[in-house]
TORSERO-579243 format. One line per field, with one value per residue (C-alpha): residue in one letter; x, y, z. Coordinates in nm, 4 decimals. Example, Ala and Ser with C-alpha at 12.3 -4.5 7.8 and 13.67 -1.06 7.14 Angstrom:
2
r = A | S
xx = 1.2300 | 1.3670
yy = -0.4500 | -0.1060
zz = 0.7800 | 0.7140
This chain:
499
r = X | X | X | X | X | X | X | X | X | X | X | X | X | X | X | X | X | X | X | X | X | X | X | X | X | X | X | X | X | X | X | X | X | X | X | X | X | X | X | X | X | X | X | X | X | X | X | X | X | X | X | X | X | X | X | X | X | X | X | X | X | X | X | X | X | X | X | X | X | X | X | X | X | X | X | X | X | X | X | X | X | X | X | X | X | X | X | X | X | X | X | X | X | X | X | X | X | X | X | X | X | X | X | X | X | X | X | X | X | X | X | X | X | X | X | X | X | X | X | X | X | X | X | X | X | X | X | X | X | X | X | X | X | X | X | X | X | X | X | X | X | X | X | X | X | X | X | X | X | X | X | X | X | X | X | X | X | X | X | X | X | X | X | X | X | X | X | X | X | X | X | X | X | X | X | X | X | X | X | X | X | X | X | X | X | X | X | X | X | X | X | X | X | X | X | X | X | X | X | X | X | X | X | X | X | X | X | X | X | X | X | X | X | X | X | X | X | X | X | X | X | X | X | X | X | X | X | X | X | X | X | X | X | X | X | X | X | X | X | X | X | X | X | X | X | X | X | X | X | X | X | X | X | X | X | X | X | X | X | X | X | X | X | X | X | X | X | X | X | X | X | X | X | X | X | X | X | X | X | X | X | X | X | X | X | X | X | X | X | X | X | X | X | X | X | X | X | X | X | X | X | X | X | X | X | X | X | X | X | X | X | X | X | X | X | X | X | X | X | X | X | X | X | X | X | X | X | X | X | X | X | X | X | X | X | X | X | X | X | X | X | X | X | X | X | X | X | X | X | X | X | X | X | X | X | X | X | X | X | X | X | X | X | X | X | X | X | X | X | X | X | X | X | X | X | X | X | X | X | X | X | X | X | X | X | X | X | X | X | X | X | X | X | X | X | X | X | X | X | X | X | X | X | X | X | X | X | X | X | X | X | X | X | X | X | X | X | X | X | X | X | X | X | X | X | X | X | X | X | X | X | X | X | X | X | X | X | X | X | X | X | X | X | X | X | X | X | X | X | X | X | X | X | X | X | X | X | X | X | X | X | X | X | X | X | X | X | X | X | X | X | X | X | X | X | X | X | X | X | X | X | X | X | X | X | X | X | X | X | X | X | X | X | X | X | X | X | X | X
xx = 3.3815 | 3.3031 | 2.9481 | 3.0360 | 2.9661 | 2.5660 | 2.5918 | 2.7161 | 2.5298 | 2.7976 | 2.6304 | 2.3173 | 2.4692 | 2.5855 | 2.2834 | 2.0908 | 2.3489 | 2.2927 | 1.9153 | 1.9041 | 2.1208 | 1.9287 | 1.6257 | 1.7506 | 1.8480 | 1.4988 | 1.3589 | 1.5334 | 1.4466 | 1.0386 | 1.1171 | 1.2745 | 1.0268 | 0.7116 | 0.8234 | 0.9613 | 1.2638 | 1.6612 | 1.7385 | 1.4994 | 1.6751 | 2.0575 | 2.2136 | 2.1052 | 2.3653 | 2.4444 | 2.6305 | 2.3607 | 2.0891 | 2.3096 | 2.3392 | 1.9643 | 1.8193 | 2.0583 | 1.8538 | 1.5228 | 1.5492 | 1.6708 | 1.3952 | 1.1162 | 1.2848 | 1.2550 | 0.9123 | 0.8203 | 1.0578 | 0.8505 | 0.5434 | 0.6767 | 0.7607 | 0.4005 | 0.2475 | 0.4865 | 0.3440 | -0.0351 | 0.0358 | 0.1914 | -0.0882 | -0.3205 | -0.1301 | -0.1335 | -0.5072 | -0.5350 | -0.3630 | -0.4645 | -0.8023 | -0.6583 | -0.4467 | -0.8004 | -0.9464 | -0.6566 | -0.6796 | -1.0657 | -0.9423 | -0.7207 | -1.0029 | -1.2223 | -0.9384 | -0.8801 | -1.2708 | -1.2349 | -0.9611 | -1.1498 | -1.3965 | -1.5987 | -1.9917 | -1.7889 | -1.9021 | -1.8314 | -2.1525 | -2.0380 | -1.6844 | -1.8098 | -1.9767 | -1.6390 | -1.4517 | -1.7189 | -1.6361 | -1.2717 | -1.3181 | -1.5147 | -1.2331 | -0.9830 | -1.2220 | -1.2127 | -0.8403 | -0.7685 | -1.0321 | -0.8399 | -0.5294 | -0.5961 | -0.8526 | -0.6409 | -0.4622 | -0.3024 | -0.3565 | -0.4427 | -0.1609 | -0.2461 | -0.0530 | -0.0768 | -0.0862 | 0.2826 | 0.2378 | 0.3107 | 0.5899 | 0.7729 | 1.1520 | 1.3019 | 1.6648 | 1.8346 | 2.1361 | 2.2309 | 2.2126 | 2.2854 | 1.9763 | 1.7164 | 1.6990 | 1.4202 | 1.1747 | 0.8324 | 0.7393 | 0.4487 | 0.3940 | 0.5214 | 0.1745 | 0.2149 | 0.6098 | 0.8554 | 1.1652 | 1.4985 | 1.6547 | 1.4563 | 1.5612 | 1.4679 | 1.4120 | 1.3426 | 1.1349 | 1.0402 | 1.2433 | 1.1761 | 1.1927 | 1.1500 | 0.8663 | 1.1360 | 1.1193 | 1.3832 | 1.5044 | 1.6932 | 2.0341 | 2.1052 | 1.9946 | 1.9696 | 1.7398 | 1.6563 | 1.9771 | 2.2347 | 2.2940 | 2.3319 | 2.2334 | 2.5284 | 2.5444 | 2.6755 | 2.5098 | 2.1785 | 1.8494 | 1.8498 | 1.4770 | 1.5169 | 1.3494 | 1.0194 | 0.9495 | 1.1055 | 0.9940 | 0.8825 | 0.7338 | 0.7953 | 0.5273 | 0.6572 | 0.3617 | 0.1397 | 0.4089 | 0.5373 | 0.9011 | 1.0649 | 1.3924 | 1.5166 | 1.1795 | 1.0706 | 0.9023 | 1.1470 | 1.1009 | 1.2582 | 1.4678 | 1.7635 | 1.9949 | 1.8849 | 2.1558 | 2.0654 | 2.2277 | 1.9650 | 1.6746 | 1.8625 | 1.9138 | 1.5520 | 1.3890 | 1.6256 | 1.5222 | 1.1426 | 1.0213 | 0.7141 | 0.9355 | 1.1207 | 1.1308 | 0.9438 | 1.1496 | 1.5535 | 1.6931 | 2.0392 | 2.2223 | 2.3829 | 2.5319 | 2.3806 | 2.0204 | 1.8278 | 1.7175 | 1.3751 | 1.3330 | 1.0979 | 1.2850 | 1.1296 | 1.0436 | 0.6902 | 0.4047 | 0.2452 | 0.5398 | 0.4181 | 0.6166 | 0.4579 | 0.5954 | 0.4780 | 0.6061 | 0.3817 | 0.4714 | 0.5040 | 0.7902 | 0.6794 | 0.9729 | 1.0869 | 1.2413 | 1.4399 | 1.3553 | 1.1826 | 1.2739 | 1.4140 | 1.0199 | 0.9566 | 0.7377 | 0.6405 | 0.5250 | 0.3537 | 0.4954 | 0.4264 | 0.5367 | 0.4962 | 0.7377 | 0.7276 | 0.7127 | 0.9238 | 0.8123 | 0.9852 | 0.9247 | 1.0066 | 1.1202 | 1.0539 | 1.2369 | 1.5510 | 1.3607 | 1.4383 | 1.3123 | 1.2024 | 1.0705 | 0.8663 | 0.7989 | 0.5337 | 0.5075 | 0.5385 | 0.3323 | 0.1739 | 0.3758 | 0.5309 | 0.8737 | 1.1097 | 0.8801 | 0.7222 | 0.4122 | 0.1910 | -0.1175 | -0.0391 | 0.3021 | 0.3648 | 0.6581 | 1.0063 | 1.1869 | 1.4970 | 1.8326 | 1.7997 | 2.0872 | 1.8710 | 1.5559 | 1.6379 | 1.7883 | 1.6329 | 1.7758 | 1.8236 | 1.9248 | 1.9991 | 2.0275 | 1.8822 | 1.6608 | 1.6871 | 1.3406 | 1.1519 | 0.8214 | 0.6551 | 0.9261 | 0.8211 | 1.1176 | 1.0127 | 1.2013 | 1.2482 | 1.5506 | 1.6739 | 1.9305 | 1.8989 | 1.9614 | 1.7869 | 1.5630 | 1.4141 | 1.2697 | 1.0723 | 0.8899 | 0.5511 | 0.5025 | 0.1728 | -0.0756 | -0.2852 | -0.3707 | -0.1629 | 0.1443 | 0.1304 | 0.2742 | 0.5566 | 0.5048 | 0.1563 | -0.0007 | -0.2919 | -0.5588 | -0.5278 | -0.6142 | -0.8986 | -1.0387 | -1.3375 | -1.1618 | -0.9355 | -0.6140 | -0.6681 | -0.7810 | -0.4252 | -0.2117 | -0.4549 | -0.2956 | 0.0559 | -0.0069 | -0.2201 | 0.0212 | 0.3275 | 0.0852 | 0.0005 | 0.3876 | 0.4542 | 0.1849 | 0.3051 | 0.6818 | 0.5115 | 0.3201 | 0.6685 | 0.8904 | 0.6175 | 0.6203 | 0.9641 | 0.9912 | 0.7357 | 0.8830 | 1.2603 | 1.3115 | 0.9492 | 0.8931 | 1.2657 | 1.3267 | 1.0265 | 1.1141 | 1.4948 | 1.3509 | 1.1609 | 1.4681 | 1.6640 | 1.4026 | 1.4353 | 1.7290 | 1.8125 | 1.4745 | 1.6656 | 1.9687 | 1.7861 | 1.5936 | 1.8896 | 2.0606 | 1.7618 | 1.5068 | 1.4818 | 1.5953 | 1.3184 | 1.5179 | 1.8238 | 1.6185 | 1.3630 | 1.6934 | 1.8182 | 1.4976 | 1.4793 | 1.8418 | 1.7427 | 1.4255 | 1.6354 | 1.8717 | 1.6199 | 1.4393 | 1.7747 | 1.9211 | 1.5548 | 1.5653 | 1.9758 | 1.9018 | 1.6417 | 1.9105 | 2.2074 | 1.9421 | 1.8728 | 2.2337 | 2.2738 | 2.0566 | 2.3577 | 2.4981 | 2.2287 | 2.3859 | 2.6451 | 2.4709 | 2.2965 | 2.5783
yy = 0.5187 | 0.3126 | 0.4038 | 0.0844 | -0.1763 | -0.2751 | -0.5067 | -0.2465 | 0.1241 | 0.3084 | 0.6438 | 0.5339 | 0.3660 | 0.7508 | 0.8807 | 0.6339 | 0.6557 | 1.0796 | 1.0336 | 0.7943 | 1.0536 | 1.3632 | 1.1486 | 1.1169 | 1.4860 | 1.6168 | 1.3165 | 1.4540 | 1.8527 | 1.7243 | 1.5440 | 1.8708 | 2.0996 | 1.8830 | 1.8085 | 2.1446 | 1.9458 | 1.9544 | 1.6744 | 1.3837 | 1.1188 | 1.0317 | 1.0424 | 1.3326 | 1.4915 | 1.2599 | 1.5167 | 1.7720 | 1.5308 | 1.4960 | 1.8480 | 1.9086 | 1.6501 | 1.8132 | 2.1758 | 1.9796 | 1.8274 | 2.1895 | 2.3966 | 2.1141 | 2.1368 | 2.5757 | 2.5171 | 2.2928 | 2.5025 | 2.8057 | 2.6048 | 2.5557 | 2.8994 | 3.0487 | 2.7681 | 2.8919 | 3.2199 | 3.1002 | 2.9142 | 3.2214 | 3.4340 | 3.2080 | 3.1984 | 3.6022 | 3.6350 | 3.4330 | 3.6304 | 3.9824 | 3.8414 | 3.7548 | 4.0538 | 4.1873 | 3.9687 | 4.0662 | 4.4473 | 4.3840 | 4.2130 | 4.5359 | 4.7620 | 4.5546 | 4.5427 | 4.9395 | 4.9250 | 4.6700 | 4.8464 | 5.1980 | 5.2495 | 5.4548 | 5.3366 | 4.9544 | 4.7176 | 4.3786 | 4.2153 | 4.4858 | 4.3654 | 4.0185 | 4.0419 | 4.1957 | 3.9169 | 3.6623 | 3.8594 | 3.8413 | 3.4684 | 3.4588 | 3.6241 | 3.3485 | 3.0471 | 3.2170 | 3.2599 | 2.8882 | 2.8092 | 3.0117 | 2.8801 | 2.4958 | 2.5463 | 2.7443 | 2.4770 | 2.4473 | 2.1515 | 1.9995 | 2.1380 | 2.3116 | 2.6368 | 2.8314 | 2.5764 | 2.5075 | 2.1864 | 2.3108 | 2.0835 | 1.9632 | 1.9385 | 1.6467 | 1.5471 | 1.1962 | 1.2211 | 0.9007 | 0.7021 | 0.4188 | 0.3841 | 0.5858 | 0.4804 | 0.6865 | 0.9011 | 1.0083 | 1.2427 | 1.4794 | 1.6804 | 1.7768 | 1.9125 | 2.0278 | 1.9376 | 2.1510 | 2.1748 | 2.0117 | 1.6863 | 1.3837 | 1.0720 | 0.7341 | 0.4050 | 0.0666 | -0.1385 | -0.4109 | -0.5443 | -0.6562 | -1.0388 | -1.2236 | -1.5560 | -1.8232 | -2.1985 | -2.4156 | -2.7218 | -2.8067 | -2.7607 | -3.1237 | -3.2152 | -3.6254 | -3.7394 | -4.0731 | -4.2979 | -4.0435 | -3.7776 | -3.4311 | -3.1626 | -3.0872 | -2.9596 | -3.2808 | -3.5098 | -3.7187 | -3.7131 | -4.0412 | -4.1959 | -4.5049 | -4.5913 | -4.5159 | -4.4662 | -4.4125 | -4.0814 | -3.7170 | -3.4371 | -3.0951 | -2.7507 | -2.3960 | -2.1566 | -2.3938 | -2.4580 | -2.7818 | -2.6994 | -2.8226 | -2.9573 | -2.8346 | -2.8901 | -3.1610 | -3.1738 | -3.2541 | -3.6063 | -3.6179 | -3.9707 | -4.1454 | -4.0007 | -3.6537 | -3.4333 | -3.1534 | -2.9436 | -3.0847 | -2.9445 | -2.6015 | -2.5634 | -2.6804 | -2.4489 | -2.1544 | -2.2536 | -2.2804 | -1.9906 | -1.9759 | -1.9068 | -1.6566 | -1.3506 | -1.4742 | -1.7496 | -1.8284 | -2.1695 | -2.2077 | -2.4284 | -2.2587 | -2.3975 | -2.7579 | -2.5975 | -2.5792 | -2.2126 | -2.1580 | -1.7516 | -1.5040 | -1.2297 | -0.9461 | -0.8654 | -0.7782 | -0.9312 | -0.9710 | -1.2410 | -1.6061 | -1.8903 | -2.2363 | -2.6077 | -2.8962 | -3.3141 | -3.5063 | -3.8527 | -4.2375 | -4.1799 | -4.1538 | -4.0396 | -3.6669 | -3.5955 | -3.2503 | -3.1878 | -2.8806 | -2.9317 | -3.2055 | -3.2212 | -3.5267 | -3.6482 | -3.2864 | -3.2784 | -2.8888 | -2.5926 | -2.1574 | -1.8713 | -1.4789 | -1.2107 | -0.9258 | -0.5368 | -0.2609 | -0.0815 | 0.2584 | 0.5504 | 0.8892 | 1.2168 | 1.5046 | 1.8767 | 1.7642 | 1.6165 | 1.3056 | 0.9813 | 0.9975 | 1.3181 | 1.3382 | 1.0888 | 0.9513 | 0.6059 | 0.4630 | 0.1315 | 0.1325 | 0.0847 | -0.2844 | -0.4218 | -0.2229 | 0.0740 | 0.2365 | 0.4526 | 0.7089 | 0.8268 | 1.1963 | 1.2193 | 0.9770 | 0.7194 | 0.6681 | 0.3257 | 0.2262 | 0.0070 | -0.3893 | -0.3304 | -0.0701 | -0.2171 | -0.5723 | -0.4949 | -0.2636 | 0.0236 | 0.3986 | 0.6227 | 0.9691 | 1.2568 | 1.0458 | 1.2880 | 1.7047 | 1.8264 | 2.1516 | 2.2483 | 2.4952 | 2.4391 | 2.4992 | 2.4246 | 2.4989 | 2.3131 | 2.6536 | 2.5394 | 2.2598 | 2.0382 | 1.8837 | 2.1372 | 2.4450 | 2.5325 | 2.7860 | 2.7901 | 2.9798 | 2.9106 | 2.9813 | 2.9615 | 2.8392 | 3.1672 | 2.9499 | 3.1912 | 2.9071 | 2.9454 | 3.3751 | 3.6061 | 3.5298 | 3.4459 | 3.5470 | 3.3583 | 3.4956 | 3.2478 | 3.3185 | 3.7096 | 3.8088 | 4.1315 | 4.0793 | 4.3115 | 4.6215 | 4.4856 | 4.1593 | 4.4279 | 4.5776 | 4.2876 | 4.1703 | 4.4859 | 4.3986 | 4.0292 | 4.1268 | 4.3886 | 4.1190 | 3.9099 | 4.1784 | 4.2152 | 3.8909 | 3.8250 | 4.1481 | 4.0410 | 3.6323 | 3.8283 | 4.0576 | 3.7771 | 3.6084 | 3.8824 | 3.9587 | 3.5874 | 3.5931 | 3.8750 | 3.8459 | 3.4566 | 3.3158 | 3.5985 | 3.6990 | 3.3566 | 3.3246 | 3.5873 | 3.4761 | 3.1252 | 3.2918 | 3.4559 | 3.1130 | 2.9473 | 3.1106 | 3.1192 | 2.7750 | 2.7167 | 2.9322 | 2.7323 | 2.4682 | 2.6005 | 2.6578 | 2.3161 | 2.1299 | 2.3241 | 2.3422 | 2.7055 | 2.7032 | 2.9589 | 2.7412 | 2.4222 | 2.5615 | 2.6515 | 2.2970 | 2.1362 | 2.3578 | 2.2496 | 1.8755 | 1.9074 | 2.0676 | 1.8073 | 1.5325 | 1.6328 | 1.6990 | 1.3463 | 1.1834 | 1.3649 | 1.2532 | 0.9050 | 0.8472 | 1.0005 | 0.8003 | 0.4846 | 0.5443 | 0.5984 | 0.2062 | 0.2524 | 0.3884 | 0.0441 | -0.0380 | 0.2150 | 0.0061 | -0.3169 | -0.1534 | -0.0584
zz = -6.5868 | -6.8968 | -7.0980 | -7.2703 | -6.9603 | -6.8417 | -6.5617 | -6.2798 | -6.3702 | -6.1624 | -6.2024 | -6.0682 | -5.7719 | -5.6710 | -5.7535 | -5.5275 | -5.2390 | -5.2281 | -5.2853 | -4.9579 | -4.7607 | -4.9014 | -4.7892 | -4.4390 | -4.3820 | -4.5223 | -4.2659 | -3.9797 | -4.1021 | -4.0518 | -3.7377 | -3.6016 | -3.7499 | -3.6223 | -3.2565 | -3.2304 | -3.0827 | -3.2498 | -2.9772 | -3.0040 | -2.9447 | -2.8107 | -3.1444 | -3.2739 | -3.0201 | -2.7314 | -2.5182 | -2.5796 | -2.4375 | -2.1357 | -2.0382 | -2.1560 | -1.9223 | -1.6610 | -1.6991 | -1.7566 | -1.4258 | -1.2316 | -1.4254 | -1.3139 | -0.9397 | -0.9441 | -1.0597 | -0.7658 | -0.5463 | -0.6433 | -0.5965 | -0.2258 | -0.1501 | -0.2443 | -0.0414 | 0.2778 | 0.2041 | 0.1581 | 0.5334 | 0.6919 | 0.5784 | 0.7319 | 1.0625 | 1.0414 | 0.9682 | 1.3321 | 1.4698 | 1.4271 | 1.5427 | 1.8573 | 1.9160 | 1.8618 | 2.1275 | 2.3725 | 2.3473 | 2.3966 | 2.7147 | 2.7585 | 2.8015 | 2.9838 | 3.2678 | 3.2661 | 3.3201 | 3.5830 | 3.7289 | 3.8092 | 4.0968 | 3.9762 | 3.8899 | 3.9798 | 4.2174 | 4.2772 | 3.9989 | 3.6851 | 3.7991 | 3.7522 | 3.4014 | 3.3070 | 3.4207 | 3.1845 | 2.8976 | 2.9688 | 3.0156 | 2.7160 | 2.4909 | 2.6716 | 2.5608 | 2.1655 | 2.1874 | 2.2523 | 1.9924 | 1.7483 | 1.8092 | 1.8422 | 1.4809 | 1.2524 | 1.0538 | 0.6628 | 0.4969 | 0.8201 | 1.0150 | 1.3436 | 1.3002 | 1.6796 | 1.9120 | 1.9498 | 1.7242 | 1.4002 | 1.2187 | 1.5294 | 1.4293 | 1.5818 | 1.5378 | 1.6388 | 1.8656 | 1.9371 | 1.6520 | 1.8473 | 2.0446 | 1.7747 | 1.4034 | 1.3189 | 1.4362 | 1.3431 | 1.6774 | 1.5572 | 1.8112 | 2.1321 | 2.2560 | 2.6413 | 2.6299 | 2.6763 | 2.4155 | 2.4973 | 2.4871 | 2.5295 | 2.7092 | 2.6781 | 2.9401 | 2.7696 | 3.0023 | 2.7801 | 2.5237 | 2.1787 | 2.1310 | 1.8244 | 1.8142 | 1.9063 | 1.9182 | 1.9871 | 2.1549 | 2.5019 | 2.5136 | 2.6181 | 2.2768 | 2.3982 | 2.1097 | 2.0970 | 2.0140 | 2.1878 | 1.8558 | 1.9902 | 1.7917 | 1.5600 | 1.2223 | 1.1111 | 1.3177 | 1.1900 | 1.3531 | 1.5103 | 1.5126 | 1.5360 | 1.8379 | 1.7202 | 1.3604 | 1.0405 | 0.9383 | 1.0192 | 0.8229 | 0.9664 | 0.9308 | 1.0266 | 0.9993 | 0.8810 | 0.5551 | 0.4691 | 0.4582 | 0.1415 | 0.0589 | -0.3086 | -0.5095 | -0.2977 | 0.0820 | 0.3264 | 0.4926 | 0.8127 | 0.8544 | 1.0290 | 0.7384 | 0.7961 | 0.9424 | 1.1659 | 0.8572 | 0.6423 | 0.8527 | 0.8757 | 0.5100 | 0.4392 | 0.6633 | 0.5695 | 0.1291 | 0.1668 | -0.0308 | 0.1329 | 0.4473 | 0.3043 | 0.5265 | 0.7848 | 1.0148 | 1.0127 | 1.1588 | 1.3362 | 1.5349 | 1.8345 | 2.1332 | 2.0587 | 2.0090 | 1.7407 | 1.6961 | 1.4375 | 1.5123 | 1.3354 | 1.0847 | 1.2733 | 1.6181 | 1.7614 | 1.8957 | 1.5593 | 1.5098 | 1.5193 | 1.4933 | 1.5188 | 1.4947 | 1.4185 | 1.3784 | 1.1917 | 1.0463 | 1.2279 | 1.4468 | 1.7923 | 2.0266 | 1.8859 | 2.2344 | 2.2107 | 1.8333 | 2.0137 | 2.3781 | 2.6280 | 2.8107 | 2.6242 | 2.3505 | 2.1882 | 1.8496 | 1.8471 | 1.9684 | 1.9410 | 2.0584 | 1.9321 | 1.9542 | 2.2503 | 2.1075 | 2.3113 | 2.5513 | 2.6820 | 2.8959 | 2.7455 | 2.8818 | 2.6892 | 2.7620 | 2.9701 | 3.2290 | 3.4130 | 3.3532 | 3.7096 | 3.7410 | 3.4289 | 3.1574 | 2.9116 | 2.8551 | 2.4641 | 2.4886 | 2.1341 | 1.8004 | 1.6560 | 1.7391 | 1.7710 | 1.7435 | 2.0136 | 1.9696 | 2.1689 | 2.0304 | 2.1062 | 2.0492 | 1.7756 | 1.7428 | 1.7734 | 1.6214 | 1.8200 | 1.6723 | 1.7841 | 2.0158 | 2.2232 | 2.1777 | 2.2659 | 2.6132 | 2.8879 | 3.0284 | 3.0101 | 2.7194 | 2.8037 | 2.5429 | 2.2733 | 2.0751 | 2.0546 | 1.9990 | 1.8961 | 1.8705 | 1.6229 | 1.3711 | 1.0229 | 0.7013 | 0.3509 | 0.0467 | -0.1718 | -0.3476 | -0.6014 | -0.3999 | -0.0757 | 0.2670 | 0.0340 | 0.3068 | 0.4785 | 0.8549 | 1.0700 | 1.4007 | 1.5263 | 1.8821 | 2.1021 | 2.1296 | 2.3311 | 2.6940 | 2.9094 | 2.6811 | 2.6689 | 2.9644 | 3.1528 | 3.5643 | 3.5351 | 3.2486 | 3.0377 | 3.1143 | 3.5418 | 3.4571 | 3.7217 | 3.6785 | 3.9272 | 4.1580 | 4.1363 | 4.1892 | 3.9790 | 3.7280 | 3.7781 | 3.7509 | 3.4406 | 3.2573 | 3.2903 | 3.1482 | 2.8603 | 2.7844 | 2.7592 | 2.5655 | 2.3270 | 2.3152 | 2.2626 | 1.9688 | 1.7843 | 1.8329 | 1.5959 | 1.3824 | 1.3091 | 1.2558 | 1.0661 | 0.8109 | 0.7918 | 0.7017 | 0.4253 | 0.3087 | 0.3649 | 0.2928 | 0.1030 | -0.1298 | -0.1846 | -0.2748 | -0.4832 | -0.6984 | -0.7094 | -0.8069 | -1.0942 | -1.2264 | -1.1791 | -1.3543 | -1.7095 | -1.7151 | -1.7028 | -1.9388 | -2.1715 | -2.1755 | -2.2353 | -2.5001 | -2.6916 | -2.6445 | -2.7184 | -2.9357 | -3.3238 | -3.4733 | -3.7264 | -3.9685 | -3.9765 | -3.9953 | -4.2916 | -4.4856 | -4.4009 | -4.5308 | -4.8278 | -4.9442 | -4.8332 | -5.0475 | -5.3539 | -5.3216 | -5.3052 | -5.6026 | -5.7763 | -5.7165 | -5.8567 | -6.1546 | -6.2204 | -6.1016 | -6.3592 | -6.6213 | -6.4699 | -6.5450 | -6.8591 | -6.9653 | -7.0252 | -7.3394 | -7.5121 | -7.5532 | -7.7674 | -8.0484 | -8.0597 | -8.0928 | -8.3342 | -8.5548
């Protein structure tokens, strides 16, 4: 490199180009020491941020996971508390029918103020179970997260069944009654409009024998065609009023035209009685025979849409035997205020008749999301502890103790319900502490793990990344201090000018 030459300063072209990268590492040194982050953006490692945002997404799932798992907990303790207070209530129940049950100092009205306080405990019992809820959830009443699942996917789409209440479990079976219809209007199939045009897609809307022109409403909307309202005249084709009706934005998603076996078709999107289709000719033609229908001069017509109605068996049972009828909901859903809904495909919906099998259902079914991926679950069920729903033959709520052998027989149904609310509350605990808590802990362990994997893909090593900015700051004051020199060095030339 010449000393000699002024108009390119070579050395403090190099001294600039280090001093900009020197700047840059010390400005990505600060970055990482002040966010506490080595990845903070995609370049400064791109497959780094990949697998980072990977863990990031499993350690925020564990946390919500473990979240889950001491909620299932919190709920089963709740359900427990319940019931040790009525396994209280039934071994109260116990000794009043051992007292019932001896003659001695007995007669029939101490009998009888035994049986009230028996009666008494019954009426707490069902309190206690229908009123202990989580979160809203009735817990011992047999209710608690109902697991339904679809069979036939043909007939059900999707379900939303709440509860079963007083149903049995099993397979439930289906009978439409009513069927779904869309809000239809259409015209005759003899299509004879004035002039002899049937309705084809090609053919034009003859109107010539009274009139020139029509202007056509759906829903109260002028329908449009392109940009521009649709005037109906002698040159429109039956085409042209399908396409315009089928383009109206304002129409969008609520009504589709068709021509179909020399009708025309204007439907609803959706079925249900809360679809409304309406009609209407305006304009100074006078004879619109069959644009809607072949009864004559008809310039308005409406109709809505009809919702599905079904009867549902619940527990195996047959349609005939046993069944609940679904006569809320909207279109293709049917609805019962108890029960809740169930949404059925068109093809099932739209035509009456019977569905066997369609739906498997179970009641008390409670699943907890304690993992990160889909199907991580775990389940447990809590049966009804109300009195009609513990013994076996002889259920809990008949018990009579007002004489001695009621008293007797009382002893061998509270002792099978005592048996039978032990056996919940065992299973209940050997879930909390088997599956919940297990998996809680499991979770936890899970959990740093992955944060630590993380940590080390993604965080700043402050040791490494102070020497880094030391060097960087060095370097950067190094490089200032030699550019001014390599600057000055064109000076020189002036010695020689000089002489």
């Amino acid at each position: 490199m010449a000393l000699t030459r002024i108009n390119q300063n070579i050395s403090s072209l190099n001294a600039q180009r280090n001093l900009e990268i020197n700047s840059e590492r010390i400005g990505r040194s600060i970055e990482r020491l002040s966010s506490g982050l080595r990845i903070n953006r995609g370049a400064d490692d791109p497959a780094g941020l990949v697998i980072s945002e990977l863990l990031r997404a499993q350690v925020s799932g564990l946390d919500v996971a473990q979240q889950n798992a001491s909620q299932g907990v919190n709920l089963i303790k709740t359900a427990e508390g319940a019931l040790d207070e009525i396994s209280g209530l039934i071994r109260q129940m116990r000794d009043l029918a051992l007292d019932a049950a001896s003659d001695s100092n007995k007669n029939a009205d101490a009998r009888a103020a035994l049986q009230s306080q028996v009666e008494s405990a019954l009426t707490t019992i069902d309190k206690i179970a229908t009123n202990t809820r989580y979160a809203g959830r009735a817990l011992l009443d047999g209710s608690a997260g109902t697991k339904v699942n679809i069979i036939d996917n043909a007939t059900v789409s999707t379900q939303g069944l709440t509860t079963l209440g007083d149903q049995d479990d099993g397979y439930i079976s289906i009978q439409v009654n009513t069927a779904a219809e869309k809000a239809v209007s259409s015209s005759d199939t003899t299509a004879a409009v004035v002039g002899g045009n049937t309705i084809t897609g090609t053919g034009n809307i003859d109107l010539s024998g009274g009139g020139d022109a029509l202007s056509l409403y759906i829903n109260g909307v002028k329908v449009q065609d392109g940009a521009s309202d649709l005037v109906i005249d002698s040159t429109t084709t039956w085409n042209d009023l399908v396409t315009a009706i089928n383009t109206t934005a304002a129409l969008d998603g609520q009504v589709t035209a068709t021509i179909a076996a020399g009708e025309l078709v204007i439907s609803s999107d959706a079925y249900g009685s809360d679809q409304h289709v309406s009609v209407e000719y305006t304009g100074t033609a006078t004879s619109v025979q069959d644009l809607l229908d072949s009864s004559g001069e008809v310039y308005f017509e409406a109709d809505y849409g009809v919702d599905a109605v079904a009867d549902v068996a619940f527990g195996g049972n047959a349609l005939d035997v046993a069944d609940v009828t679904f006569d809320a909901g909207s279109g293709l859903t049917i609805t019962h205020a108890t029960y809740g809904s169930i949404t059925l495909t068109e093809a099932a919906a739209t035509t009456t008749g019977d569905y066997a099998d369609a739906l498997y259902a179970e009641q008390g079914q409670l699943s907890f999301q304690v993992g990160y991926s889909a199907g991580e679950t775990a389940s447990t069920s809590i049966r009804s502890v109300k009195t009609a729903d513990l013994g076996t033959t002889d259920l809990l709520s008949s018990i009579d103790v007002s004489t001695v052998d009621g008293a007797e027989d009382a002893l061998t149904v509270i002792d099978e319900a005592i048996n039978q609310v032990s056996t919940l509350r065992g299973a209940l605990g050997a879930f909390q502490v088997n599956e919940l808590e297990a998996q809680a802990r499991s979770l936890a362990v899970s959990r740093e793990n992955l944060a630590a994997s993380e940590s080390e893909i993604r965080d700043t090593d402050f040791g490494r990344e102070m020497a880094e900015f030391t060097t960087s700051q060095v370097l950067v004051q190094s490089a200032t201090a030699f550019l001014s020199q390599a600057n000055s060095l064109p000076q020189q030339v002036l010695q020689l000018i000089r002489g």
